[in-house]
C-alpha positions, 0 to 999 in steps of 0.5 A: 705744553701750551695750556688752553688759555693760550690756544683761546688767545691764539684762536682770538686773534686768528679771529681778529686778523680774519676780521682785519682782513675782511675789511681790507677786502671791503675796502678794494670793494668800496663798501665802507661801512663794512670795512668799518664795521669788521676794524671795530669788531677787530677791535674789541676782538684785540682789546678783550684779548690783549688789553687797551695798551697792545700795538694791534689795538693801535693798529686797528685803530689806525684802521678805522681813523682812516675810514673815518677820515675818508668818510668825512668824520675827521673828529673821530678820525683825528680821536683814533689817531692820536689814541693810536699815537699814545699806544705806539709812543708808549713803547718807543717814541720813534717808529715807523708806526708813530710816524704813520699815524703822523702822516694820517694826522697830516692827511686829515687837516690836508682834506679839511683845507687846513694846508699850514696844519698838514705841513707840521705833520707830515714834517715832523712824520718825514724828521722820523723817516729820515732819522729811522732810515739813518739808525738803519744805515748805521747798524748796517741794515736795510733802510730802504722801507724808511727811504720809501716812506721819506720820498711818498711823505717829500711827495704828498707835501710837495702836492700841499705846497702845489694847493697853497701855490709855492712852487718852489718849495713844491718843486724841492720836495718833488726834486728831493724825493725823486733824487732818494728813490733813483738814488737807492733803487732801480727802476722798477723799484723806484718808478712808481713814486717816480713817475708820479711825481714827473707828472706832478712837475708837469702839472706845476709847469702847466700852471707857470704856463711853461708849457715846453717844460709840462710837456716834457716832464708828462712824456718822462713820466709815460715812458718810465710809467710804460717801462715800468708796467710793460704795456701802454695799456694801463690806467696810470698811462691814461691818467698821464695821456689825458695830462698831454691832451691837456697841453696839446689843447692849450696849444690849440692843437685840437686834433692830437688833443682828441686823440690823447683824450679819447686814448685815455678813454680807451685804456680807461675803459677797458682797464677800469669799466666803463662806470669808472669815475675816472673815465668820467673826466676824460669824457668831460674834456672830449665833450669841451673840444666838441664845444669848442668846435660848436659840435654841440650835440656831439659834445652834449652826448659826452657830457651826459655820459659823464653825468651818468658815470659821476651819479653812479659813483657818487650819487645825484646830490653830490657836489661832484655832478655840478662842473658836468650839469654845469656844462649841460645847462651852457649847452642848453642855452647856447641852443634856446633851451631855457627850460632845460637850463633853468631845470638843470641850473636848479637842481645845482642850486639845490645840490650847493644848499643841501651841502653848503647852506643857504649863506655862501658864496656858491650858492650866490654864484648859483642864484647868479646863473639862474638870472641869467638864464631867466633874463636871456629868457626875457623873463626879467622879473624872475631874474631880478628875483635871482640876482637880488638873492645873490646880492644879498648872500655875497654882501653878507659872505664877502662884504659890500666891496667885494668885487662879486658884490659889486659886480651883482650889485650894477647888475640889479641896478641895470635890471631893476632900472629896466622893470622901472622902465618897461612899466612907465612905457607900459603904463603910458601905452595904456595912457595913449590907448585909452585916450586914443579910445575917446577920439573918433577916426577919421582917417587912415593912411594908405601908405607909410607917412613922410620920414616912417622907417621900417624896422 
């Protein structure tokens, strides 16, 4: 018989697993603190009733790291990992769930930039896939979830390898795990890794400018993808398509390029809605092609539903607005519109302080752009005032022979040269105007004088 200490513990953990769950449904809503409220109180559920050391109670931990780190909290992220790690090493050394909590390590210094740091960890997480996946092969069981996790870890480093600009190596871990998944499973088991990581070739033939080669991978990628979900009309296909309208408008081919954006506008839209973030870049590289065409209202128009989408998403400080208002103050002042320009190129330098600080290169480039502005404006002070800030930050960031410095640094010469000038001309003008004031007129001329031009 079961006493009623164990139907209390049961019933506990009937509690925490509703719990757990709770917060994977906040997740598919993005309501993040919510989840992270429901792990931890999972958590405290798991280690009242099974104690500190238990696997659920790494697992949960597991849980919150990860939202932590997508919050941006990486310290406290990196401290539940490796709690998470000691409990999991506790029992064996060698799981699926230490290396799990691995990769998670990995994926904390690959979002902080810390590209050499995220390799170590995903290296060491895909050693224990691949030695899981062998101990499987040899007792005669099933290996294919530690083949699945050796060729997704092959991938996520094969993208770190793309951020730190080795192809090659890039391209050997993209090439390897495409080989394990065509290798160990049909296509349908194997087209969603597979077709990502076409499409991640494509992308790293777009940037060696082999654009034969980019094109032939995405078209590999939409036809697996399309064979895999049974329709064109997903938004995994849309994604591939904006990559295709990438390359037709290298090529110049504005038309097909249209085409394939506004497409994957489509598909987006009515898969995703149409407050989606990632409808939102399709739309930018429509507005760039009507740009591009000199369409300008046209282009303005997608822009500012871009803006509208991102600021939904994000909210209007975040540092994902600043490419779209970007291209909104460039279109403001390819029509005259300084005002507009200088308002919205304000509220970017605005948004980079609050994020970055007053000492740092973005926020130069910022001060930068708004002297331009001011000086295409006619208003040369202002812009002085600009440049000079911006001179001041990169000298300080970079250092005086950075060639931002001293690209800055000619332009203060030229405009402060210019103040010099304008006032001496000013200044003499008064001169004449006051000495001409003194001697009486006495005639005039009736026409233009020998040698006068027009302006």
């Amino acid at each position: 018989k079961r006493t009623a200490s164990e139907y209390g513990q049961e019933a506990q953990l009937n509690v925490a697993s509703l719990l757990i769950a709770q917060g994977g449904l906040y997740y598919k809503l993005n309501h993040v603190q919510k989840e992270l409220s429901k792990y931890r109180e999972a958590l405290k559920v798991y280690q009242d009733t099974l104690g500190r050391d238990h696997p659920h109670v790494a697992g949960t931990m597991k849980n919150i790291g990860m939202v932590m780190a997508e919050m941006g909290h990486y310290d406290e992220a990196t401290l539940m990992f490796k709690d998470a790690e000691m409990i999991y090493r506790s029992f064996d050394h060698t799981t699926h769930e230490v290396a799990g909590v691995l990769s998670c390590m990995g994926n904390v210094h690959n979002r902080q930039g810390d590209f050499d740091g995220a390799l170590k960890f995903y290296g060491d997480a895909l050693a224990m896939y691949k030695l899981l996946s062998k101990r499987s092969r040899d007792a005669g069981h099933s290996a294919h979830l530690a083949l699945q996790e050796t060729a997704s870890t092959l991938k996520v480093m094969g993208m770190v390898h793309t951020k730190l600009g080795t192809l090659d190596e890039a391209m050997i871990c993209f090439q390897e795990a495409i080989d394990i998944m065509r290798f160990n499973f049909d296509e349908m088991g194997s087209g969603p890794i597979v077709f990502s990581i076409l499409s991640r070739i494509g992308g790293i033939f777009s940037k060696m400018n082999k654009l034969d080669e980019a094109m032939s991978h995405y078209h590999e990628s939409y036809d697996v993808a399309a064979r895999v979900f049974g329709t064109t009309d997903h938004p995994e296909l849309a994604k591939i398509l904006h990559h295709i309208g990438g390359i037709h408008q290298r090529e110049n081919d504005w038309q097909e390029a249209m085409r394939c954006y506004k497409t994957a506008a489509r598909i987006l839209q009515a898969t995703l809605g149409k407050d989606d973030p990632a409808i939102a870049t399709t739309l930018v590289c429509i507005g760039n092609l009507h740009y591009l065409s000199n369409n300008l209202d046209q282009a303005m128009n997608y822009y500012n539903e871009a803006l509208r989408i991102n600021r939904l998403a994000y909210g209007t400080k975040h540092a994902d607005v600043i490419p779209t208002m970007k291209s909104i103050a460039i279109i403001h002042v390819k029509k005259g519109s300084f005002d507009e320009a200088i308002g919205v190129f304000t509220q970017v330098l605005q948004i980079k302080l609050s994020e970055v600080g007053r000492s740092h290169p973005e926020v130069a480039s910022a001060h930068k752009r708004l002297g331009n502005v001011y000086w295409q404006k006619g208003e040369k002070a202002a812009a002085e005032i600009h440049y000079s800030k911006a001179l001041h930050i990169y000298s300080s960031c970079l250092g005086d022979d950075h060639e931002a410095t001293r690209g800055v640094r000619a332009i203060v010469d030229k405009v402060v040269k210019e103040l010099d000038d304008s006032a001496s001309t000013r200044q003499q003008t008064e001169t004449n105007a006051e000495a001409d004031a003194r001697i009486p007129s006495t005639s005039f001329f009736k026409r233009a004088p020998k040698g006068y031009e027009s302006l």
